[in-house]
C-alpha positions as CSV (number, residue, x, y, z in Angstrom):
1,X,-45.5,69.5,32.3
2,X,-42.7,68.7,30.0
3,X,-39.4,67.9,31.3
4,X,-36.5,68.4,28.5
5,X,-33.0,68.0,29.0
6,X,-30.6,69.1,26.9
7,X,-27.2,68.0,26.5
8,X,-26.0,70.2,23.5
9,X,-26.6,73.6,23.3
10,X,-30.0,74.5,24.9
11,X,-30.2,77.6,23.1
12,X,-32.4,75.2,19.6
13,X,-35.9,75.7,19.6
14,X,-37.6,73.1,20.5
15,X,-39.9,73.6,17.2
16,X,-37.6,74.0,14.9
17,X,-37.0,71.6,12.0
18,X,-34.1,70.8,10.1
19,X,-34.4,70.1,6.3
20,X,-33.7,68.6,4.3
21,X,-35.3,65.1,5.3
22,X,-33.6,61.9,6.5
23,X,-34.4,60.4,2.1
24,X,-32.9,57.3,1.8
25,X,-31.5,57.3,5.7
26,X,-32.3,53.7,6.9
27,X,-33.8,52.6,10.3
28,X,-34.5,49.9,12.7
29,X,-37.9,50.4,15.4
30,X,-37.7,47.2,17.8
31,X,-40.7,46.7,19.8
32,X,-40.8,45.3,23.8
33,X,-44.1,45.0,25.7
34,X,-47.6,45.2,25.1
35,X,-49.9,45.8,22.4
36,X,-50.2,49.4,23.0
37,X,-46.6,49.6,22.0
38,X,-46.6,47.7,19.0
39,X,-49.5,49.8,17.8
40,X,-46.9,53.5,18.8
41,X,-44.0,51.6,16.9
42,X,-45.9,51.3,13.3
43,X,-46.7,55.3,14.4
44,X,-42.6,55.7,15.0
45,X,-42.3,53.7,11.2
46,X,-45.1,55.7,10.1
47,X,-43.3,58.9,10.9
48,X,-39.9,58.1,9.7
49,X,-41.0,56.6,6.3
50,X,-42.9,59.7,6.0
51,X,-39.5,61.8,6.3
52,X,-38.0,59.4,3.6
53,X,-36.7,56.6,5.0
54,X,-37.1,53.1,4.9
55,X,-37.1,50.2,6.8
56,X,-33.9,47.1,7.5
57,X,-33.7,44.1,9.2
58,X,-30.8,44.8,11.2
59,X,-28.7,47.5,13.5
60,X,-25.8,47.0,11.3
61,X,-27.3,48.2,8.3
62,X,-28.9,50.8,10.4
63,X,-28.4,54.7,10.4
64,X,-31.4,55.1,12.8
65,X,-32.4,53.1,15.6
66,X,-35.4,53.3,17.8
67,X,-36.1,51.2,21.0
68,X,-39.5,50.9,21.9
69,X,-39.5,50.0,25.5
70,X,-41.6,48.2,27.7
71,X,-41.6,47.9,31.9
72,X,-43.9,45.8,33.3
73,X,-41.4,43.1,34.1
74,X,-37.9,42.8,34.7
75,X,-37.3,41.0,31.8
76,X,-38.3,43.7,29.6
77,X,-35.5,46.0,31.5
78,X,-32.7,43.4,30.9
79,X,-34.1,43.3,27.5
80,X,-33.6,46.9,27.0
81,X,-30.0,47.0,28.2
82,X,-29.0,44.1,26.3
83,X,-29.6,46.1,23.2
84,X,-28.2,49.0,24.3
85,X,-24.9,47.6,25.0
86,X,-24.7,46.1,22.0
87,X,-25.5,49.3,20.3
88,X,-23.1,51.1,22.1
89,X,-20.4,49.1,20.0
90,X,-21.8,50.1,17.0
91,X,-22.2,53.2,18.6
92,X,-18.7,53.4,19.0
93,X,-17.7,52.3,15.2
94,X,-20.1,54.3,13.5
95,X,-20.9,57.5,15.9
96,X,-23.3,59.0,13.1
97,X,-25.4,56.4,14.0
98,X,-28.6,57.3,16.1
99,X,-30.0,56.1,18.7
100,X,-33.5,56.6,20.4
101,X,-35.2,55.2,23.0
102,X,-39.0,56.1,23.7
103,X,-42.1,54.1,26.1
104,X,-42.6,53.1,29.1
105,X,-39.5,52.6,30.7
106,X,-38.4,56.0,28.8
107,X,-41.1,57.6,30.4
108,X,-40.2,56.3,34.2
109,X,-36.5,55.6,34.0
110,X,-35.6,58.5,32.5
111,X,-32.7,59.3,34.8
112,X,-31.6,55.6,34.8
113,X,-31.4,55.4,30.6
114,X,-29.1,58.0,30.4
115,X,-27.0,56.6,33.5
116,X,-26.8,53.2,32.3
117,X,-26.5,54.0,28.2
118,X,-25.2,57.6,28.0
119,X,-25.0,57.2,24.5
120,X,-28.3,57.3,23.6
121,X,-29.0,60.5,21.4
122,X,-32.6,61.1,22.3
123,X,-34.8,59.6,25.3
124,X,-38.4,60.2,24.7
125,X,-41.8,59.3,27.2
126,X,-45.1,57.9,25.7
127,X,-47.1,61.4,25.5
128,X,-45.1,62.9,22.8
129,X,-44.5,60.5,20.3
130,X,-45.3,63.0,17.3
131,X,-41.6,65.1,18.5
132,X,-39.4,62.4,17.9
133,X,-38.1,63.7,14.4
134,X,-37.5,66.9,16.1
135,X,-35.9,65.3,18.6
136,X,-33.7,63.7,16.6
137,X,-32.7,66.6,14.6
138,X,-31.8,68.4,17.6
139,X,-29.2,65.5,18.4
140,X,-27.7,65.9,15.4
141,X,-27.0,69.4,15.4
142,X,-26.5,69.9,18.9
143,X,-26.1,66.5,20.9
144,X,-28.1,64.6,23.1
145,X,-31.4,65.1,24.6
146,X,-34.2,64.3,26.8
147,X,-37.8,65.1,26.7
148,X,-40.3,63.6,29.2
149,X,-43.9,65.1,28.8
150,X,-46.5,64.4,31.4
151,X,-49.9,64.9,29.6
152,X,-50.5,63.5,26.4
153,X,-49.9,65.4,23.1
154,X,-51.4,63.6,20.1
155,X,-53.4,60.1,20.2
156,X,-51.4,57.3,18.5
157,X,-53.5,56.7,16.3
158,X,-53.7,60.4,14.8
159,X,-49.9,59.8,13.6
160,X,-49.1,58.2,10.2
161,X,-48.5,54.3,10.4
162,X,-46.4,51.9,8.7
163,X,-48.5,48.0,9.6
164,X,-46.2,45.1,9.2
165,X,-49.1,43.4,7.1
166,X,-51.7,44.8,5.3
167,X,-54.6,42.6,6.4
168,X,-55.1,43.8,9.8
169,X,-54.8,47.3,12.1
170,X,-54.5,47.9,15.8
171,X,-56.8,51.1,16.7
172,X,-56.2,53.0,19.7
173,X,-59.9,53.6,21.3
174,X,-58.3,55.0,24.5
175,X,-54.7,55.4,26.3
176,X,-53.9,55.5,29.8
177,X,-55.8,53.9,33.0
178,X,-57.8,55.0,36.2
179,X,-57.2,52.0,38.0
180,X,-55.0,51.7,40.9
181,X,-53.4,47.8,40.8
182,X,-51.0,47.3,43.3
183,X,-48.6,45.5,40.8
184,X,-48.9,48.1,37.3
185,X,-47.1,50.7,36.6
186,X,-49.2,51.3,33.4
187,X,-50.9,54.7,35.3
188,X,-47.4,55.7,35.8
189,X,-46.3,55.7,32.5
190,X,-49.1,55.9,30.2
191,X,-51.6,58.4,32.4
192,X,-54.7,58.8,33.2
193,X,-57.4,57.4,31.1
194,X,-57.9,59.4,27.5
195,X,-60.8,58.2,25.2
196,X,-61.1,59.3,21.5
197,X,-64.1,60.1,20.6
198,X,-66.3,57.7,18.7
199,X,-66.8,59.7,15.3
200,X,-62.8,59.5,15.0
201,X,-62.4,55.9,15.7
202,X,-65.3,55.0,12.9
203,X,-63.5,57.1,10.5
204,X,-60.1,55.9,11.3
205,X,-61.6,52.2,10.7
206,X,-63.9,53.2,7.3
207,X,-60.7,54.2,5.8
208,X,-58.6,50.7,7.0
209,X,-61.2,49.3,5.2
210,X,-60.8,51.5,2.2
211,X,-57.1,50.3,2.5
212,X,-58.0,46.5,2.4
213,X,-57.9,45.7,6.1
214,X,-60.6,42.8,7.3
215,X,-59.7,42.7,10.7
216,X,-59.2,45.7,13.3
217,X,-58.4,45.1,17.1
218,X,-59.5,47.8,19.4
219,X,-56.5,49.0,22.2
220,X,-57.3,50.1,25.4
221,X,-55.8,49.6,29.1
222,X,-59.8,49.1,29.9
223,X,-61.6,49.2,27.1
224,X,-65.1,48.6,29.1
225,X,-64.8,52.2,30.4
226,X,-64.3,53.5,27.0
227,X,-66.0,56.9,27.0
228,X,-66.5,57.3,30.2
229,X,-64.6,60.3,30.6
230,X,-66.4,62.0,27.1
231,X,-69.7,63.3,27.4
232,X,-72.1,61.5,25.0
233,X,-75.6,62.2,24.5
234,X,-75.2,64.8,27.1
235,X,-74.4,61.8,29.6
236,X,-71.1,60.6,30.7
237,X,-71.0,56.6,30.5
238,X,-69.4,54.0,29.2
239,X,-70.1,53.6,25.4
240,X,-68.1,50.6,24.6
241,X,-70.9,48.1,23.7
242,X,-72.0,51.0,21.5
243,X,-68.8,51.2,19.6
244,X,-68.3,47.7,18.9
245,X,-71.5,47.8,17.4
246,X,-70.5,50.5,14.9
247,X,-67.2,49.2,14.2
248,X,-68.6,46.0,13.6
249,X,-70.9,47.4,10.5
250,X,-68.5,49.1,9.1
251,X,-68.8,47.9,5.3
252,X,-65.3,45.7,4.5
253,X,-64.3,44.7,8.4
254,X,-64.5,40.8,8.8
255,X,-63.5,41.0,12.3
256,X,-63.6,42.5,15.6
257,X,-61.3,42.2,18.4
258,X,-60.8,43.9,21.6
259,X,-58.3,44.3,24.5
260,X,-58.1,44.5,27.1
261,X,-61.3,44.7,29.3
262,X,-61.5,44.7,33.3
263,X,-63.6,42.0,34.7
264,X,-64.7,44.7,37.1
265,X,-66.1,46.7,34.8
266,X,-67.3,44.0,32.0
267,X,-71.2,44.2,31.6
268,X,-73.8,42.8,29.8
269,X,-74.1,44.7,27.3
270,X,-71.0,44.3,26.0
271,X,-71.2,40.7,26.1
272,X,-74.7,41.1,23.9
273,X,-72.7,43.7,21.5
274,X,-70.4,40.5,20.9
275,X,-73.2,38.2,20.2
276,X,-75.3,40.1,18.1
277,X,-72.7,41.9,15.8
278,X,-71.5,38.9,13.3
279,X,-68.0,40.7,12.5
280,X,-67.1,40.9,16.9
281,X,-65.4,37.8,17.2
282,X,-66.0,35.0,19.6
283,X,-63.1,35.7,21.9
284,X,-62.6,37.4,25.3
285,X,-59.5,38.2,27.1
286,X,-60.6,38.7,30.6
287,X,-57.4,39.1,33.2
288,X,-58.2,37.2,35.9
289,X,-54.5,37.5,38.2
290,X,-55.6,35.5,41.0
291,X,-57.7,32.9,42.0
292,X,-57.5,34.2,45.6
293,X,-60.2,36.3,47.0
294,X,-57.6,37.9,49.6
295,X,-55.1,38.4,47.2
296,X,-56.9,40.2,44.7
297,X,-57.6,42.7,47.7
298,X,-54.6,43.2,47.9
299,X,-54.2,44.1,44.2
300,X,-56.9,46.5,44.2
301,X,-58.5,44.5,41.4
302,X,-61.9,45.4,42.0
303,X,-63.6,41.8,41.9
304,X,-64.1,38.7,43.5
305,X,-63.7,35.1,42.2
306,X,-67.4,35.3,42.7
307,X,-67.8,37.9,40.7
308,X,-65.5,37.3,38.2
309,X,-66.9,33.8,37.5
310,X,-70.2,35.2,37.3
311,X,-69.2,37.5,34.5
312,X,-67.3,34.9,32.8
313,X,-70.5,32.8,32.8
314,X,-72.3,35.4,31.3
315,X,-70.5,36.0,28.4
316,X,-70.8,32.2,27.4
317,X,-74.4,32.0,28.3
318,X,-74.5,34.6,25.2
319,X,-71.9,33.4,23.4
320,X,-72.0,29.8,23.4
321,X,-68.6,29.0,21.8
322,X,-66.7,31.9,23.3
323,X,-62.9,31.4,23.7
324,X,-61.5,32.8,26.8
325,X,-57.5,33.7,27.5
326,X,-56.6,35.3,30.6
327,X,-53.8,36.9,32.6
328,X,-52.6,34.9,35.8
329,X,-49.6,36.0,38.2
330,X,-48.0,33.6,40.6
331,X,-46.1,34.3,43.9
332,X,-47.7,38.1,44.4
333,X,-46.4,39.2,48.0
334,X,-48.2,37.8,50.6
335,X,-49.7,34.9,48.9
336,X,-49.5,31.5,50.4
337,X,-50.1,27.9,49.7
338,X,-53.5,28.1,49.9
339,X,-54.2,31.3,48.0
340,X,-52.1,29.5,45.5
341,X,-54.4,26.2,45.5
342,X,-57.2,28.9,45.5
343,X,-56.3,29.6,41.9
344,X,-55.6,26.3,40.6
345,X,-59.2,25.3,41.5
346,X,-60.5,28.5,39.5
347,X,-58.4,27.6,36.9
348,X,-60.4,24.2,36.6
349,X,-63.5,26.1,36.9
350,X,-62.7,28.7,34.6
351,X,-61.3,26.5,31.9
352,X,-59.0,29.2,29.9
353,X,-58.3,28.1,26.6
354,X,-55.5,30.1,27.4
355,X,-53.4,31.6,30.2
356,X,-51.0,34.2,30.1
357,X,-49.1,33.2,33.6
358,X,-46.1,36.0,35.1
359,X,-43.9,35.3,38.1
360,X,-44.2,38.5,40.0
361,X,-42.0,40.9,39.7
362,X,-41.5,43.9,41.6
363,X,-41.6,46.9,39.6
364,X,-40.2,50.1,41.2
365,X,-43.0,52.9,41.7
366,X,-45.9,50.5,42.4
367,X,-47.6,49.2,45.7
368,X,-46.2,45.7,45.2
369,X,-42.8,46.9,45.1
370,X,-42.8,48.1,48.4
371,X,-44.0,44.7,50.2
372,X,-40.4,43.4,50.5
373,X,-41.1,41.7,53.8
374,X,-43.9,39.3,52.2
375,X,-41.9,38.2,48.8
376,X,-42.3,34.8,47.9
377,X,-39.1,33.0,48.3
378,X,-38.0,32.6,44.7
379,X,-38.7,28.8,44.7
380,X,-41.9,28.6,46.2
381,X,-42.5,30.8,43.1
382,X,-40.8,28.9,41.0
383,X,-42.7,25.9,42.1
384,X,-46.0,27.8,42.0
385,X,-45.4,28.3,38.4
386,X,-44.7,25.2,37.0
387,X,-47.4,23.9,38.5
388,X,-49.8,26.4,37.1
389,X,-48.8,25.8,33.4
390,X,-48.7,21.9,33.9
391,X,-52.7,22.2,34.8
392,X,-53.2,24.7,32.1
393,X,-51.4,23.4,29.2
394,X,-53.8,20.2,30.2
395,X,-56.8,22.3,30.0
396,X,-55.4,24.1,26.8
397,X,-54.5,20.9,25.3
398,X,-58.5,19.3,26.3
399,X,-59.9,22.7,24.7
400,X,-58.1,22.5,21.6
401,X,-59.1,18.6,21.0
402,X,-62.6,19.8,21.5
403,X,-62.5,21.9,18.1
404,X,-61.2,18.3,15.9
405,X,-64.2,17.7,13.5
406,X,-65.5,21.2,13.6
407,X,-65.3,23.6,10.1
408,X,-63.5,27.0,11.1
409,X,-63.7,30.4,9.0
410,X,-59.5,31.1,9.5
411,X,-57.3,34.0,8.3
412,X,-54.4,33.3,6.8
413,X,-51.4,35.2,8.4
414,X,-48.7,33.8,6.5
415,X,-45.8,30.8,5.7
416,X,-45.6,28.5,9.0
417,X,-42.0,29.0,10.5
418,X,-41.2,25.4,10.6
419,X,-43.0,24.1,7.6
420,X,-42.7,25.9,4.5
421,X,-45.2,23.8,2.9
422,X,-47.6,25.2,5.5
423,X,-49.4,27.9,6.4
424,X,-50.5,29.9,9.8
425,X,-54.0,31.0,10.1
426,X,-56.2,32.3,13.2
427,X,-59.6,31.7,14.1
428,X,-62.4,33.6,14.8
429,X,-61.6,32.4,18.4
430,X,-57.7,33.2,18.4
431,X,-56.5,29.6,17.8
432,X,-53.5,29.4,15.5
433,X,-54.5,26.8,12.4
434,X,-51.9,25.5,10.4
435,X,-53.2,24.0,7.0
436,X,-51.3,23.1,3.8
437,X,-50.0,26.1,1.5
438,X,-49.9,28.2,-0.4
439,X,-52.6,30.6,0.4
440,X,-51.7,34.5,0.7
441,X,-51.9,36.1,3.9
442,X,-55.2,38.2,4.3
443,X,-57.3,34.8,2.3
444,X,-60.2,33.5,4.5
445,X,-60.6,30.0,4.4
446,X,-62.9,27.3,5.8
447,X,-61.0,24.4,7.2
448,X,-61.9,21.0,8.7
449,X,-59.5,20.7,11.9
450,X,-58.4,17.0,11.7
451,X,-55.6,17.1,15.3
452,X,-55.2,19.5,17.6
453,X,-51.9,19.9,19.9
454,X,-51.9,22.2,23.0
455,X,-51.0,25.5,21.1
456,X,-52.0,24.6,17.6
457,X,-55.0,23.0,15.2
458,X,-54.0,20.7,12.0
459,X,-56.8,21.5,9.3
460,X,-57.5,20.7,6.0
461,X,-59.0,23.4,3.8
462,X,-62.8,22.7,2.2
């Protein structure tokens, strides 16, 4: 279903193109949220450089803006109307300037974009990215518009791309989720799960490599059911282990990552895909949200900490130096001081060398939102949470001291922010290594690590 309103004249086909292109027009694409949206905005700069234009660092010097929007916390909503206010002045000084807002909370708060920032030109979902140039023409010559559509149109990844560096790709593998948490919205907004099929994602990646990329990521909401909804062989299954293994060989790529999986559906056989392909680095992202048995009931997670430990302890018995981050959310409705402890004590088990942690927060068109009458007071939470990233960062900073003396193959990323005489780089296992510079981003070296602090190694290149 596609829902378009139209604030001009509605009489403008809604395939109809203006020319000539936007040559020489400038634009702005800022990026909230996940991943998954920072893969659709080089799409959105993809697009727009292929109509001509080209790329600045602010909205002043702006004739194009595009908002990229993410809702799967609060803070990502204030976010968004923080920009759009101040837009709206330089709305209001230059009214040839144009403003879009596409993603997630496009895609759900349709109604409530155009209430709060009515002068927005075009409001666009995540299923029909590949219109916005239309869209935006159809501002221009007739005023503003929405268009919400409610099945995908085109995969991301099937739209040209503008990277931010040259070295390394985000490919889409899949888009939308099956699942049901109680606390996402992700279903809502990005659909039900789509899988590309394997034969384009190889040839997507041979010609990254052809381009000079060394190191692809693979993006899905569950990237362990991958393929489950294609039929393969004749048989529907999950193929993911499979895929990995083929990116993996492809002639040029240095490295393999993935996100995210589901420890509900993480199996064996992707954890042997990881050991036995060299280029699938030795990193796992496995979202844990709650150390509480009851709790993650409630979320519909799918697991136990049973369960989930036990998968966890697979993957390292095949990957002996596997680096493990995970997801953790603190004062979900309901929970109390012992469910809290609950997840400290998994925490200490689980030894993350590092957590993502989220205060909860109630997100309008899920479950969650609707178990007012079992919110954590504010600063319980509060208290939770501080708590939580006290133990962690101690685990983080133990993990990290445990790498001083080893020699790491790192990727250089570019100048350190704080040290100009420095360098970031990233290890096979995720771990941002700062060594002395120069060295162009994209260079692998090998580095001694000599310190280690809680977020960052000190190394010395070989």
């Amino acid at each position: 279903m596609v829902e378009t309103v139209l604030l001009g004249d509605p009489t403008v086909r809604r395939n109809e193109r203006r020319r000539p292109t936007r040559a020489g027009q400038r634009y702005v694409v800022r990026t909230f949220g996940c991943q998954m949206n920072e893969h659709d905005s080089e799409r959105i700069a993809g697009m727009f450089e292929a109509d001509g234009m080209r790329p600045v660092g602010d909205y002043q010097s702006a004739d194009v803006v595009f908002i990229n929007t993410c809702t799967i916390r609060e803070n990502a909503d204030n976010r968004l109307y923080g920009n759009l206010g101040q837009l709206k002045q330089l709305k209001d000084h230059n009214p040839d300037l144009l403003l879009v807002v596409g993603g997630c909370a496009a895609q759900k708060d349709r109604e409530l974009v155009r209430e709060r920032a009515p002068w927005v030109d075009v409001v666009l979902g995540t299923h029909n990215l590949d219109r916005v140039l239309d869209l935006m023409d159809h501002a221009q010559e007739w005023g503003a518009i929405t268009e919400i559509v409610d099945e995908l149109e085109a995969m991301p990844s099937s739209l040209p791309v503008r990277r931010e560096v040259d070295y390394a790709a985000w490919v889409a593998i899949q888009v939308g989720c099956n699942n049901t948490c109680t606390f996402c919205i992700v279903p809502a907004v990005r659909g039900v799960e789509v899988s590309r099929r394997p034969g384009d994602v190889i040839r997507e990646v041979e010609q990254l490599a052809r381009d000079g990329v060394v190191e692809v990521t693979l993006l899905g909401q569950n990237v362990n059911t991958y393929g489950r909804d294609l039929a393969i062989d004749g048989r529907r299954r999950p193929v993911f282990a499979d895929l990995l293994r083929r990116v993996g060989t492809v002639d040029g790529i240095h490295r393999v990552r993935f996100t995210s999986p589901h420890p509900a559906d993480f199996r064996e056989d992707v954890a042997l895909a990881m050991a036995e392909t060299p280029a699938v680095c030795e990193q796992l992202h496995l979202p844990l949200q709650s150390g509480s048995d009851r709790v993650l009931a409630r979320m519909h997670r799918g697991y136990n900490v049973a369960r989930y430990l036990r998968r966890l302890a697979m993957a390292r018995s095949h990957i002996p130096d596997l680096a493990v981050s995970s997801d953790i959310i603190v004062g979900f409705p309901g929970e109390t001081e012992e469910d809290f402890q609950q997840t400290l004590e998994v925490i200490a088990e689980a030894r993350f060398d590092q957590a993502f942690t989220f205060l909860f927060s109630p997100r309008p068109g899920t479950a969650a939102a609707e178990y007012t009458d079992e919110f954590v007071d504010p600063f319980v939470a509060q208290d939770r949470f501080e708590r939580l990233i006290a133990i962690q960062n101690q685990i983080s900073s133990d993990q990290n001291q445990a790498e001083v003396g080893k020699v790491l193959e790192v990727l250089v990323e570019g100048p350190s922010r704080k040290d100009p005489d420095m360098v970031t780089a990233r290890s096979r296992g995720n771990k941002v290594v700062h060594v002395a510079g120069p060295h162009a981003p994209g260079t692998f070296l090998h580095t001694r690590i000599d310190t280690a602090a809680r977020h960052h190694l000190l190394g010395t290149v070989l």
